[in-house]
C-alpha positions in Angstrom: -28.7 22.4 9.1 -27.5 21.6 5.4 -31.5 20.5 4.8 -32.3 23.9 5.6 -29.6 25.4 4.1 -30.0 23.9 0.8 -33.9 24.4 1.2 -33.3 28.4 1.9 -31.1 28.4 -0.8 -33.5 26.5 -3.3 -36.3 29.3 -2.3 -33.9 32.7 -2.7 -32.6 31.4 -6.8 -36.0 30.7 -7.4 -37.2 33.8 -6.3 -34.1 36.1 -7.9 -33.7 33.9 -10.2 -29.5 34.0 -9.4 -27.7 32.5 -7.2 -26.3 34.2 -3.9 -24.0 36.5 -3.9 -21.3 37.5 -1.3 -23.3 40.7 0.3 -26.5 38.4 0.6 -24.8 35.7 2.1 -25.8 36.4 5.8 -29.7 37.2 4.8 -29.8 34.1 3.5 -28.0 32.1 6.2 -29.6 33.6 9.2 -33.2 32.6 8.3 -31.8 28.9 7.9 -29.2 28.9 11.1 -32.5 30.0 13.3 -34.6 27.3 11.8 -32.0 24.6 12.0 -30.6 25.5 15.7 -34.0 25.1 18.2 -34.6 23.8 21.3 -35.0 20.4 20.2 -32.0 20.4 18.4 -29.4 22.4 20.3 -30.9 19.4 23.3 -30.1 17.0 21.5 -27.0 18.0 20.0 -25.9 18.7 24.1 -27.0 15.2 24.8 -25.2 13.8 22.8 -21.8 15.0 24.7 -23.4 14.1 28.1 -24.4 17.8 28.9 -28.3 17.8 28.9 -29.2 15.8 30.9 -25.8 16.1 32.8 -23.7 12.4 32.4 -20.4 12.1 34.0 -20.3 8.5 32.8 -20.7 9.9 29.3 -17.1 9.3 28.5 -15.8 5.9 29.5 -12.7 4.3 31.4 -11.2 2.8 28.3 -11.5 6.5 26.8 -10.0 8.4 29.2 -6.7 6.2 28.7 -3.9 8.6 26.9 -3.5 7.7 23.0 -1.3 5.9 21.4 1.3 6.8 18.4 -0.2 3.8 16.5 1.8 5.3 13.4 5.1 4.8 14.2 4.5 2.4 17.2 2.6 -0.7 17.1 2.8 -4.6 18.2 4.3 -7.1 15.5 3.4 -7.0 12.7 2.9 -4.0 11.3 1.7 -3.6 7.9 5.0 -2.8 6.0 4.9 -0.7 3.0 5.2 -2.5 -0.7 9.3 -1.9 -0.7 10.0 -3.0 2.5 7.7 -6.2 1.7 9.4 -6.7 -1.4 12.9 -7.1 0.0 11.4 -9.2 2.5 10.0 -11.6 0.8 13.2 -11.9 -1.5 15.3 -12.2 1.5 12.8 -14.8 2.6 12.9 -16.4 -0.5 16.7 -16.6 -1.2 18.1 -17.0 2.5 21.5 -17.5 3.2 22.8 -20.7 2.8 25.2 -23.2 5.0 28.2 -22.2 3.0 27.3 -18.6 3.9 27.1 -19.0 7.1 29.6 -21.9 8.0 32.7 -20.4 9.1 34.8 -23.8 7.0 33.9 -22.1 3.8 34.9 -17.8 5.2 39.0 -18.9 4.4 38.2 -20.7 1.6 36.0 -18.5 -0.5 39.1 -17.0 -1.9 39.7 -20.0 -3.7 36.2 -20.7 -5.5 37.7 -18.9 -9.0 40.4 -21.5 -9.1 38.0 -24.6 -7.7 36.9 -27.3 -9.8 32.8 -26.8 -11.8 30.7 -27.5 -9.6 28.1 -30.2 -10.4 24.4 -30.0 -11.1 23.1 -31.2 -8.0 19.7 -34.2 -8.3 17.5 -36.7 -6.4 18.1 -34.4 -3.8 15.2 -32.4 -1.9 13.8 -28.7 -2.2 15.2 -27.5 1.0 18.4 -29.7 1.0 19.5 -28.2 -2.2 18.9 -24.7 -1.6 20.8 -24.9 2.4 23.7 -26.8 0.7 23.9 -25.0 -2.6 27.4 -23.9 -4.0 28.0 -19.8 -3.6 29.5 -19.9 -7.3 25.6 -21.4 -8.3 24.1 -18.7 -5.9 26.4 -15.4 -6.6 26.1 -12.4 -4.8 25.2 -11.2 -8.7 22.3 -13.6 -8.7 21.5 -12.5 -5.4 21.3 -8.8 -5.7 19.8 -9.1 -9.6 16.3 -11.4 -7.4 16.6 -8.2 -4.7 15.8 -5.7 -7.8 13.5 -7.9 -9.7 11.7 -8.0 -6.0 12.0 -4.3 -5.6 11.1 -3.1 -9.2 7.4 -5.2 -8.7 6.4 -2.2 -6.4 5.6 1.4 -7.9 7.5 3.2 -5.0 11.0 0.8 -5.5 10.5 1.4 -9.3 11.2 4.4 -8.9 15.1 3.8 -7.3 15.9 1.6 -10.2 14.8 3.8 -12.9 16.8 6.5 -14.8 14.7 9.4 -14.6 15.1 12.3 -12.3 13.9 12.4 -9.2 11.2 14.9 -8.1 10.4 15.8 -4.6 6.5 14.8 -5.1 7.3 11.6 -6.6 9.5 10.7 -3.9 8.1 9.2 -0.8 9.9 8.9 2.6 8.6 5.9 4.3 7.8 7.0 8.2 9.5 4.7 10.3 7.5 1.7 12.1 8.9 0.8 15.7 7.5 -2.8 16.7 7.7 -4.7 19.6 7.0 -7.9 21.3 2.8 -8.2 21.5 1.2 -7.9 24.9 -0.7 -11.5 23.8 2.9 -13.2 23.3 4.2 -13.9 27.7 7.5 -13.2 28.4 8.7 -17.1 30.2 9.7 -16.9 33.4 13.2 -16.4 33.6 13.5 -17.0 37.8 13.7 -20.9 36.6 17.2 -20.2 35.7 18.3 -19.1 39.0 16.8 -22.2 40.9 19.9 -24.6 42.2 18.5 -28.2 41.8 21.5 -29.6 44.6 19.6 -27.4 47.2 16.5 -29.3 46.8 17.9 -32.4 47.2 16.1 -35.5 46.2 13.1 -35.2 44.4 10.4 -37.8 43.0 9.7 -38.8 39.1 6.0 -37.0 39.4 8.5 -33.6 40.4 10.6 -34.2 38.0 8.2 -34.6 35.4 6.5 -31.7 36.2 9.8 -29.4 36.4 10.2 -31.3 32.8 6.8 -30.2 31.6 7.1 -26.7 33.1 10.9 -26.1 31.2 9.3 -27.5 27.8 6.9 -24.5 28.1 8.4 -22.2 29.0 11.1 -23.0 26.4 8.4 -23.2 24.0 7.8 -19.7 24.9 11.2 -18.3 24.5 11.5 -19.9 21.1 8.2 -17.8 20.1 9.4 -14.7 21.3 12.6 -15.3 19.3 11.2 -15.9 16.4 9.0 -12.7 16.8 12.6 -10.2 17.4 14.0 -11.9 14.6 11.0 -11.0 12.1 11.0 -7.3 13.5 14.9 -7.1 13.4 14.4 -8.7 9.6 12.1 -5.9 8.8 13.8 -3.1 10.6 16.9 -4.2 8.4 15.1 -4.3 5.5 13.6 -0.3 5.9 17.6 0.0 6.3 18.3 -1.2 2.8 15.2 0.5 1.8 16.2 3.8 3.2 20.1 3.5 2.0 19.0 2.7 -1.4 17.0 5.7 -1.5 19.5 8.5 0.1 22.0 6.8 -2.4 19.8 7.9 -5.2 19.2 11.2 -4.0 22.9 11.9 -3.7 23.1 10.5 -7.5 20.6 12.8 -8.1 22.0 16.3 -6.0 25.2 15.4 -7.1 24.4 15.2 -10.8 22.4 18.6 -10.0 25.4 20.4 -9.0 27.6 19.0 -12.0 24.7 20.2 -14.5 26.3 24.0 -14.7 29.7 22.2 -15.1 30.6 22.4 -19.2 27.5 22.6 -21.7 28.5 19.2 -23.1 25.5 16.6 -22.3 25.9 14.3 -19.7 25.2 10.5 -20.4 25.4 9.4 -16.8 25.0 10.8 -13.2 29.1 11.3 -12.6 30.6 9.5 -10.6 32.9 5.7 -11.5 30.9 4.6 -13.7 31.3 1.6 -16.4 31.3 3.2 -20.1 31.5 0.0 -22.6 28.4 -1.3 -22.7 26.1 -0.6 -26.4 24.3 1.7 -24.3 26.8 4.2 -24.2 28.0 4.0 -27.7 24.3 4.7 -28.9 24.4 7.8 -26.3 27.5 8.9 -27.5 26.3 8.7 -31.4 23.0 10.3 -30.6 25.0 13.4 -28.4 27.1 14.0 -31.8 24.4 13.5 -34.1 22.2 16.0 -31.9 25.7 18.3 -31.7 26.3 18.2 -35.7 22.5 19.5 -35.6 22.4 22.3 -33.4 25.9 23.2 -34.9 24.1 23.4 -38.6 20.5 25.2 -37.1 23.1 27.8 -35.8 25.0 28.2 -39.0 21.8 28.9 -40.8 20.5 31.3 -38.1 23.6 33.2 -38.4 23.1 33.5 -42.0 19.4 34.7 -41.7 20.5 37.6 -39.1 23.1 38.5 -41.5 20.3 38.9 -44.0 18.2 40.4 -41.7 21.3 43.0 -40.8 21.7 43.8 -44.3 18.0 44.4 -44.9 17.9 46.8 -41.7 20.8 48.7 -43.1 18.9 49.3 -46.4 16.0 50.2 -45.0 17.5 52.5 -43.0 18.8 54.5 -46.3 15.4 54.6 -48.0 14.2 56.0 -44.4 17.1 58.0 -45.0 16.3 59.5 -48.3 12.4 60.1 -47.6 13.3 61.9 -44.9 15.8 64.0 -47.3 12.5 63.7 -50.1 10.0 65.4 -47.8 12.5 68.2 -46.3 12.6 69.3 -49.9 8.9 69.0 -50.5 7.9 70.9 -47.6 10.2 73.5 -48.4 8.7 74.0 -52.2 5.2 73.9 -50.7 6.2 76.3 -48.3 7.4 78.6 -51.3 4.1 77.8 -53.2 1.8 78.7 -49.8 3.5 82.0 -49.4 3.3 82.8 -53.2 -0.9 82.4 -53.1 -1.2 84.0 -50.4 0.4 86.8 -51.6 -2.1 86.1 -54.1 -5.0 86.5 -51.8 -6.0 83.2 -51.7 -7.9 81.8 -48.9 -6.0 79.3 -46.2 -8.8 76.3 -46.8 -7.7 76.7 -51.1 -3.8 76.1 -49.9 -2.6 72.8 -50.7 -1.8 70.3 -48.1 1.3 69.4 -46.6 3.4 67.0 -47.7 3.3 63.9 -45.4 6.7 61.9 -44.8 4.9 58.3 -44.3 5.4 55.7 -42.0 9.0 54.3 -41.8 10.1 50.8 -43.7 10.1 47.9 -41.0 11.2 44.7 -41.5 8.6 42.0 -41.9 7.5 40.1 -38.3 8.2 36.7 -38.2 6.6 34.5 -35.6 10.3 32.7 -34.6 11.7 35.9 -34.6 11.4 36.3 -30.6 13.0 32.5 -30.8 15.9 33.6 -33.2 16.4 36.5 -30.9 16.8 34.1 -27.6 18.9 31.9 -29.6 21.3 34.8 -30.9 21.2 35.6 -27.1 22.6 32.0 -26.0 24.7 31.5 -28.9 27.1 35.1 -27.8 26.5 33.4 -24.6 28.6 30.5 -25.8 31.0 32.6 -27.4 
């Protein structure tokens, strides 16, 4: 069809030399359509969908099965997007350590401003010194500072730590994945738990050794489907974080939105506690009264040029004043001077022509005029 198309279209611009217009749309489609669509065709086409020749195996079991929502359901592991893989992999990176999770060091922790330096830790392995570090080494600070460096890599987490606003189009809402347990990945057989050993009474070492060998699999089973939850719980946490981080700059962002209208002062942060002593600020707060002193003086000199401009219109309004007066008497003398020749008999086309009274004085057009105007506008506004 589009050979034929394109080839129908091909012979009509050479022909007319233009190309096809609305109205001859059809005349040139029709010819095409008919060419395109015969027998052989319009067959094939039907065999392909198992209609000519008739094929009820056309479509096959695995087909008929009902679909899946791949997108927000699949087997572990999904592909995650960049964010959530970011503060995986820094969570991976940095996980918590024995003090963190020994319940010795929960009463304590109070007590780790007042405690002794700790010590460089050496000679001491990889994985040794990062499960027994000391929390004052490892801060929470530390930890959270790794988390951003993690989640600024990625364009979309970027975008969370940064200080411009937030748009709707630049801001993406990550659909939610729902993993489970794959189908490839047996469940063990739990019915071992509920056999009673003193039932069966005696039993040989080859039975034993067997029972032995059948536990140690299917433990080894249950230990692989453990460490499957845990990696989807990990990442289901991690969209969590993701997600909080992103409704918290939102409200930032609606919240500074409705504060906006509030006083006509700039704003040098989103509202909210914030911490206002860092060098930062100070420039901010220099460049707000630097900016301030200037819009103060470009209004001050505006002022002064629609004073001018008021004093000009005033003026010009007298000389439009006394033309008027100028031609009232100049119409009246050639009125006199009309009625005197033709009294004379002199002919209408020999009488002198009116006196005209001229266009009235404007004010010369400035291009920032329309701009002074919008800024006299805001600046009453103010007042």
């Amino acid at each position: 069809m589009k050979a034929c198309w394109q080839r129908a279209i091909v012979e009509f611009e050479s022909k007319v030399m233009r190309d096809v217009s609305k109205a001859e749309f059809l005349t040139v489609w029709a010819p095409a359509y008919l060419e395109a669509f015969d027998e052989s065709t319009t067959r094939a086409a039907f065999k392909v969908m198992g209609i000519i020749p008739f094929n009820p195996n056309f479509v096959t079991a695995e087909q008929m099965k009902p679909s899946e929502a791949t997108s927000t359901r699949g087997e572990f592991p999904m592909p995650q997007p960049s964010p959530v893989r970011a503060i995986t992999n820094s969570m991976r990176l940095h996980p918590p350590t024995r003090f963190d999770l020994s319940p010795s060091n929960i009463a304590s922790s109070s007590n780790l401003a007042s405690s002794s330096p700790p010590q460089t830790p050496s000679r001491r392995r990889s994985w040794d010194e990062m499960e027994n570090i000391d929390p004052v080494l490892w801060s929470p600070s530390k930890k959270i500072r790794t988390l951003y460096a993690h989640l600024g890599s990625t364009s979309t987490g970027s975008l969370l730590l940064s200080s411009p606003k937030i748009k709707s189009y630049d801001t993406s809402i990550i659909a939610p994945v729902i993993q489970h347990v794959p189908r490839s990945i047996k469940a063990p057989d739990w019915t071992l738990l509920a056999s009673d050993g003193a039932e069966e009474g005696y039993k040989s070492r080859n039975q034993l050794e067997n029972e032995i060998a059948a536990l140690q699999k299917q433990l080894a089973l249950a230990r692989q489907n453990v460490v499957v939850r845990d990696n989807i719980i990990g990442e289901a946490n991690t969209t969590m974080i993701f997600q909080n981080v992103g409704l918290k700059k939102m409200k930032e962002a609606l919240h500074q939105q409705e504060e906006k209208a509030a006083t006509d002062r700039a704003r040098l942060f989103k509202g909210r506690a914030q911490v206002l002593s860092s060098d930062e600020f100070t420039n901010q707060v220099k460049d707000m009264n630097t900016a301030k002193k200037l819009k103060d003086a470009g209004k001050e000199a505006k002022r002064v040029a629609r004073e001018r401009k008021k004093e000009l219109r005033e003026e010009l309004e007298k000389e439009w004043a006394q033309m008027k007066e100028r031609h009232v008497a100049a119409v009246e003398i050639w009125s006199q001077e009309c009625s005197e020749l033709l009294a004379a008999k002199t002919k209408k086309k020999d009488l002198p022509p009116k006196p005209k009274l001229g266009k009235k004085p404007q004010i010369p057009v400035k291009e920032d005029d329309e701009d002074d105007l919008e800024d006299e506008v805001i600046d009453d506004g103010d007042v």
